[in-house]
Backbone as CSV, one residue per row, in Angstrom:
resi,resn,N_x,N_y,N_z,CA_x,CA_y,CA_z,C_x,C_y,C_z
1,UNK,11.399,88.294,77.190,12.168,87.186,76.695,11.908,85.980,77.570
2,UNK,11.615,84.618,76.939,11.324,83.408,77.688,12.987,82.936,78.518
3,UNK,12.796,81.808,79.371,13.845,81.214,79.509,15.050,80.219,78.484
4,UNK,14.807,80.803,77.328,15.303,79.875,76.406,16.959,80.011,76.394
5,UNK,17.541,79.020,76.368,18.928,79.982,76.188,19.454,80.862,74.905
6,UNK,20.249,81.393,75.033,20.134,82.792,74.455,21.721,82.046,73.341
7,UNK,21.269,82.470,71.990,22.317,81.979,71.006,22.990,82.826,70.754
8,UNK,24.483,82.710,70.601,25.480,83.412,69.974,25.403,84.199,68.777
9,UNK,24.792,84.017,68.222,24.352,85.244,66.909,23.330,86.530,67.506
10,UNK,22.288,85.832,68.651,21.855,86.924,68.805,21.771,87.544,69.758
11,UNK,23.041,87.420,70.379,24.117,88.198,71.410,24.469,89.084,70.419
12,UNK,25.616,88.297,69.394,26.391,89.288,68.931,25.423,90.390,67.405
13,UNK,23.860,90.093,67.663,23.227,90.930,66.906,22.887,92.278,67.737
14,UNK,22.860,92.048,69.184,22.426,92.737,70.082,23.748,93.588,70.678
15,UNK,24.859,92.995,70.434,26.043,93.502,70.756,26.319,94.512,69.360
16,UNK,26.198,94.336,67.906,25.971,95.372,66.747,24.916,96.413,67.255
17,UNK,23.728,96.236,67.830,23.157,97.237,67.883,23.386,97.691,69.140
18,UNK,24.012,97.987,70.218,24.265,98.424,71.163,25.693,99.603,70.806
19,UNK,25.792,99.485,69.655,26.472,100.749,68.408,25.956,101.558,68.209
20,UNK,24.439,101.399,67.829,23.763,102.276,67.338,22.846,101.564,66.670
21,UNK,21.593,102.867,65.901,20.793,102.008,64.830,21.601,100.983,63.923
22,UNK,21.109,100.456,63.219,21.844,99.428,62.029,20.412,99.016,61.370
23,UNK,20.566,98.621,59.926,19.901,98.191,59.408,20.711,96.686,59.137
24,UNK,19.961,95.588,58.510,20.600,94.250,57.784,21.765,94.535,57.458
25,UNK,22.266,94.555,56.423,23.538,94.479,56.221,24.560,95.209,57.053
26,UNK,24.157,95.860,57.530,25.184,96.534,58.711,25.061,95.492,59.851
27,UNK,24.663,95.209,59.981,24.499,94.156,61.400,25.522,93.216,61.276
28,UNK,24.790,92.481,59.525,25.749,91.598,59.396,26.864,91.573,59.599
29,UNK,27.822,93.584,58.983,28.778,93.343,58.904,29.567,93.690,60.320
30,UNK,28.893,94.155,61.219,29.155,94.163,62.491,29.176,93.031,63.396
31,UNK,28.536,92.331,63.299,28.875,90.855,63.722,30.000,90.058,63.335
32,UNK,29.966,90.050,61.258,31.607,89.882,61.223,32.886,90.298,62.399
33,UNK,32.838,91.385,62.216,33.968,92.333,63.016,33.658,92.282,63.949
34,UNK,32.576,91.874,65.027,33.069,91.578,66.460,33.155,90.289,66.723
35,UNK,33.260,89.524,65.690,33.646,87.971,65.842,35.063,87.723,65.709
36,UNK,35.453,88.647,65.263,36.636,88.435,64.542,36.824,87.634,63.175
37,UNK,35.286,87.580,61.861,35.425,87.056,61.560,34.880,85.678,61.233
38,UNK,35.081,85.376,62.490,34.021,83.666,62.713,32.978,83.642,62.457
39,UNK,32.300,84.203,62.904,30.732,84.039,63.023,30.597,85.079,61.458
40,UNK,29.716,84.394,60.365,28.843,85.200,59.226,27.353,84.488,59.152
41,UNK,27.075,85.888,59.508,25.261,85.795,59.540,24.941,85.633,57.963
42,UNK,23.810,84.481,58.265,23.040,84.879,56.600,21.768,85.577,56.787
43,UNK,21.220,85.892,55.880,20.024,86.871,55.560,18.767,86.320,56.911
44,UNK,18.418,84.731,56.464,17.772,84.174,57.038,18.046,83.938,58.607
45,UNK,19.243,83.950,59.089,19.405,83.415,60.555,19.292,84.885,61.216
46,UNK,19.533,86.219,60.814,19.724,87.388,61.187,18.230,87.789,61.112
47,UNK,17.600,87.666,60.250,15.906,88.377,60.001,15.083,87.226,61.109
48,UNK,15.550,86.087,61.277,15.111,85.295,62.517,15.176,85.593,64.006
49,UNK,16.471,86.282,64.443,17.009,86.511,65.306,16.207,87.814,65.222
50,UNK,16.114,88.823,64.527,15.308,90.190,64.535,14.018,90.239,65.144
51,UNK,13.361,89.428,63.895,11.867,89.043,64.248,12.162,88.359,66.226
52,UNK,12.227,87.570,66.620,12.495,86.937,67.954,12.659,88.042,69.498
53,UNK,13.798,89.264,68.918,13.792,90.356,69.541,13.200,91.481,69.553
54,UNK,12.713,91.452,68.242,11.512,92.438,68.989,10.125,91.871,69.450
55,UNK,9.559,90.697,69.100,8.946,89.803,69.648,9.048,90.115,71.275
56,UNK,10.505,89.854,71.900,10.965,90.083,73.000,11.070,91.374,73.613
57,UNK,10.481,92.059,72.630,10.521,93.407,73.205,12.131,94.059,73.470
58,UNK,13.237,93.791,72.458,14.398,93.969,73.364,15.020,95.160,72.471
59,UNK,14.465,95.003,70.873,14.464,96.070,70.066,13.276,96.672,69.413
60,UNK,13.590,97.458,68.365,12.482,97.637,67.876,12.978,98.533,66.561
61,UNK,11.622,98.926,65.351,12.178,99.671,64.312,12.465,101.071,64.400
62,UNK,13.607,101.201,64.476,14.022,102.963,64.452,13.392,103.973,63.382
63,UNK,13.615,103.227,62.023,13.121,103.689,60.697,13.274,103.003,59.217
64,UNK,12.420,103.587,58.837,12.292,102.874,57.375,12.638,104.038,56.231
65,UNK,13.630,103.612,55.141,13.611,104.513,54.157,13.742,103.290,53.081
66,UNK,14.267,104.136,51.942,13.862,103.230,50.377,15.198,104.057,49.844
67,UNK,16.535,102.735,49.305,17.755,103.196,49.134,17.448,101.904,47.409
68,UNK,18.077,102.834,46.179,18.122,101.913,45.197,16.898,101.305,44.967
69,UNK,15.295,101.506,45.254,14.365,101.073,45.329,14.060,100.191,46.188
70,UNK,14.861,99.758,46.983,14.592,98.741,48.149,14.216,99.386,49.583
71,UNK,13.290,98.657,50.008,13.601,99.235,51.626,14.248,98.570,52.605
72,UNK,14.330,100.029,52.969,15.447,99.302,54.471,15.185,99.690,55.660
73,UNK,15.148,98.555,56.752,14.521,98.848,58.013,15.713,99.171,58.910
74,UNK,15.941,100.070,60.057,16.994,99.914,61.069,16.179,100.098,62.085
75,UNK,17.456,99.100,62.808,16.474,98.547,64.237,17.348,98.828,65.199
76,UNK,16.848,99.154,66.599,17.906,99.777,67.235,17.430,99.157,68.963
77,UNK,18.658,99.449,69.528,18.309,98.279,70.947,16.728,99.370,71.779
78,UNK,15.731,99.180,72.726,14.898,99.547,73.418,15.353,99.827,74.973
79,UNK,14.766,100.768,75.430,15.812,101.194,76.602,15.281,100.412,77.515
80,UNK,15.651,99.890,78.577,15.942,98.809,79.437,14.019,99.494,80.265
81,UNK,13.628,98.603,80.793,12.789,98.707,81.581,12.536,99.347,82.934
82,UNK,11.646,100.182,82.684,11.800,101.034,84.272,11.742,100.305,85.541
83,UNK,11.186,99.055,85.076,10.545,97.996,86.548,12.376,96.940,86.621
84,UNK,13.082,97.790,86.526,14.024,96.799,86.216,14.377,96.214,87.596
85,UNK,15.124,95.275,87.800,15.129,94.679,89.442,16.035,95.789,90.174
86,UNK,16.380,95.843,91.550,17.398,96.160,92.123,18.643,95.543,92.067
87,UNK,19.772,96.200,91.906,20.989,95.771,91.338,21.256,94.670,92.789
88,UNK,21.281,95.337,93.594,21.490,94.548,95.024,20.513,94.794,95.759
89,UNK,19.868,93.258,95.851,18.353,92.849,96.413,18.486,93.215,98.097
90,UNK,17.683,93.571,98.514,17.306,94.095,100.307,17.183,92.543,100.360
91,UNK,17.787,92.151,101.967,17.851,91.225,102.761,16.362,90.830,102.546
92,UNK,16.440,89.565,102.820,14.924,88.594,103.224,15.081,87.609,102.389
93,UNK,14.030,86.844,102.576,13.850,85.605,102.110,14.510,85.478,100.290
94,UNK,15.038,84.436,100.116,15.574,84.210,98.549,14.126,84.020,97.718
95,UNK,13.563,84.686,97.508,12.582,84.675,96.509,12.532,84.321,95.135
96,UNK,11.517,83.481,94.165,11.729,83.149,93.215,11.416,84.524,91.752
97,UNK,12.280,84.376,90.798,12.930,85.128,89.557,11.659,85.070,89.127
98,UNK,10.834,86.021,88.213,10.126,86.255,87.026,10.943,86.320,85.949
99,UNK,10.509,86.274,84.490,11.155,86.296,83.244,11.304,88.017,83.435
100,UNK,10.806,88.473,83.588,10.985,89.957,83.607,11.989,90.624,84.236
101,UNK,12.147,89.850,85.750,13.333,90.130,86.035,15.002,89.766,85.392
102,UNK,14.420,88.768,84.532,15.682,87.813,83.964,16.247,89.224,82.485
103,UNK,14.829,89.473,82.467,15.318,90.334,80.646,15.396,91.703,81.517
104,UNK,15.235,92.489,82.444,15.586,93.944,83.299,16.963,93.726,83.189
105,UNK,17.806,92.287,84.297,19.118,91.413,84.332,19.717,91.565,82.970
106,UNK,19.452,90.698,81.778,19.699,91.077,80.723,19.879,92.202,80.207
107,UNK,19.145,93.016,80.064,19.280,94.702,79.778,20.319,95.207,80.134
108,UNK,20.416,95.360,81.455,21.570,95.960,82.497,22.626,95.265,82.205
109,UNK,23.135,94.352,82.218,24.780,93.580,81.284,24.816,93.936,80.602
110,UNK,24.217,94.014,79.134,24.037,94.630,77.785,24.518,96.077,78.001
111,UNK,23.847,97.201,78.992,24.418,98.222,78.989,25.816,98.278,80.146
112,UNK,25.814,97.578,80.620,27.421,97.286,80.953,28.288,96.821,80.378
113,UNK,28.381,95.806,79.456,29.185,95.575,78.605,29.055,96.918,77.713
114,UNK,28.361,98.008,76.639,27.910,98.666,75.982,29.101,100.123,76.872
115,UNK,29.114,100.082,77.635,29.814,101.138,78.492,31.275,100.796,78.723
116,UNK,31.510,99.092,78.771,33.214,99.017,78.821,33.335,98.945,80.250
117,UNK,32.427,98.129,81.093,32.628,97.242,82.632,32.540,95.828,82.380
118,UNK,32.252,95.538,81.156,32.337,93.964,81.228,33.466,93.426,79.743
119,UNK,33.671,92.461,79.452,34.350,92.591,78.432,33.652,90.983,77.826
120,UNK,33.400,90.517,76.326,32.478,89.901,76.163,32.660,88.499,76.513
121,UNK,33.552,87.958,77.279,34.035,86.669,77.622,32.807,86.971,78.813
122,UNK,33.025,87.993,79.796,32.273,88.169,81.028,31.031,88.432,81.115
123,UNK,30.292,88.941,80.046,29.195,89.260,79.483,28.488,87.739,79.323
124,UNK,29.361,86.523,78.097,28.640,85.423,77.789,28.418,84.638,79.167
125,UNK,29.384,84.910,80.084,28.845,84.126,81.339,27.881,84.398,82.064
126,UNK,27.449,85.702,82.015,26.774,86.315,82.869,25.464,86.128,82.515
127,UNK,25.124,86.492,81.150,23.991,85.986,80.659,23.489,84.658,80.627
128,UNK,24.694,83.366,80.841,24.440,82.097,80.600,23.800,81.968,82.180
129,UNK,24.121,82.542,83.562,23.757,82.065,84.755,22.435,83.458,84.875
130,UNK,22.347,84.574,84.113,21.107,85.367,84.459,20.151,84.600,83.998
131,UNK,20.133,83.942,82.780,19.126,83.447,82.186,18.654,81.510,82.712
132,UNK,19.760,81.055,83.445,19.092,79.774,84.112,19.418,80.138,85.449
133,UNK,19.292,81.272,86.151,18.983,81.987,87.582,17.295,81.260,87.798
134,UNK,17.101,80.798,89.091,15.645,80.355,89.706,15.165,81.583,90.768
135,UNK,16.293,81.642,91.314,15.895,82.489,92.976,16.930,83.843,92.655
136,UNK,16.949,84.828,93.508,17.077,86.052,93.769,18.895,86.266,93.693
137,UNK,19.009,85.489,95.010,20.507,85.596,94.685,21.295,85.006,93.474
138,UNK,20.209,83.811,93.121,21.322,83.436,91.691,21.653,84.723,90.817
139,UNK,20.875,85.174,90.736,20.390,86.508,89.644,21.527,87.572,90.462
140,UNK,21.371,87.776,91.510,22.003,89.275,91.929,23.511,88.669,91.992
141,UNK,24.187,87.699,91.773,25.410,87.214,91.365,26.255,87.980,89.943
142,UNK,24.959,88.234,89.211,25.618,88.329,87.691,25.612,90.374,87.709
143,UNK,25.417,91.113,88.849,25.474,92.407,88.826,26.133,92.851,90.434
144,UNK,26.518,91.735,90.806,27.084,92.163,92.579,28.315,93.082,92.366
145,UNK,28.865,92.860,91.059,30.349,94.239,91.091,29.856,94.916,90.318
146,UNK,28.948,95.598,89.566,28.689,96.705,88.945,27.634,97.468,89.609
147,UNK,27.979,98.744,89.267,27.160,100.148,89.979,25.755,99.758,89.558
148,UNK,24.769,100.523,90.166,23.358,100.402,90.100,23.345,101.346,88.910
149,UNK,22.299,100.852,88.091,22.021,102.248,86.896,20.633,102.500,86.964
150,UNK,20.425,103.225,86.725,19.565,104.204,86.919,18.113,103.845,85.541
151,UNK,17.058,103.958,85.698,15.918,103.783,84.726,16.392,104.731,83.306
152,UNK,16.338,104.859,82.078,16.535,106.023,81.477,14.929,106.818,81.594
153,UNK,15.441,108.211,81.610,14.106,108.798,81.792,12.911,109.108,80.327
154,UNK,11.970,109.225,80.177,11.466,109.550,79.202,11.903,110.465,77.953
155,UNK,12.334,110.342,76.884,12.504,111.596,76.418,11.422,112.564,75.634
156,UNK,10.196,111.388,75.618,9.160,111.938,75.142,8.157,113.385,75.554
């Protein structure tokens, strides 16, 4: 994922799939309901936001079947990166952030909020200072109270 800032729809598309698979219309209607409402995705701003994340590598297609003659894709979140940073950086020099470290950062909130340590007021902040983080400590700010997690292991 670039440094771009990160839009409210596709938080809360990434916050639907951190449920589980979902296809389109489930997303949609999961975004309803964790908006409370506010926020309604249309076809076009949601298949934008899709295309963008897996682009980003942040999801990807779970599966394809054919319901009523149509197909339907579900897409489901990608497990966080093994190279992910250290939750709490070893002493030395404040060193400058890669994008890689910014989307590992990203990942790890996502599965903290996803687990019920963050709650999504604390989540949108966190992501707003992971993602315009320059140096080391800006970044290790947005994970200094949560536990270290662990790589997921292969299941292949």
């Amino acid at each position: 994922m670039t440094s771009r800032a990160l839009q409210e729809a596709t938080l809360l598309v990434l916050t639907a799939l951190s449920r589980g698979s979902q296809h389109g219309a489930g997303i949609i209607t999961d975004v309803r309901e964790i908006s409370g409402g506010r926020v309604r995705l249309r076809a076009g701003t949601l298949y934008t936001a899709l295309d963008r994340l897996t682009a980003d590598g942040l999801i990807g297609v779970d599966r394809e079947e054919v319901v009523a003659s149509r197909p339907r894709r579900y897409y489901r979140l990608l497990p966080a990166q093994a190279a992910a940073p250290r939750q709490h950086p070893a002493p030395g020099p404040d060193l400058r952030i890669s994008d890689a470290d910014r989307e590992a950062t990203v990942a790890a909130l996502g599965e903290h909020f996803t687990q019920g340590r963050l709650t999504l007021e604390e989540l949108l902040a966190r992501l707003d200072t992971a993602f315009t983080a320059t140096r080391r400590s800006e970044i290790a700010q947005t994970t200094r109270d949560l536990p270290y997690l662990c790589p997921p292991r292969d299941s292949m």
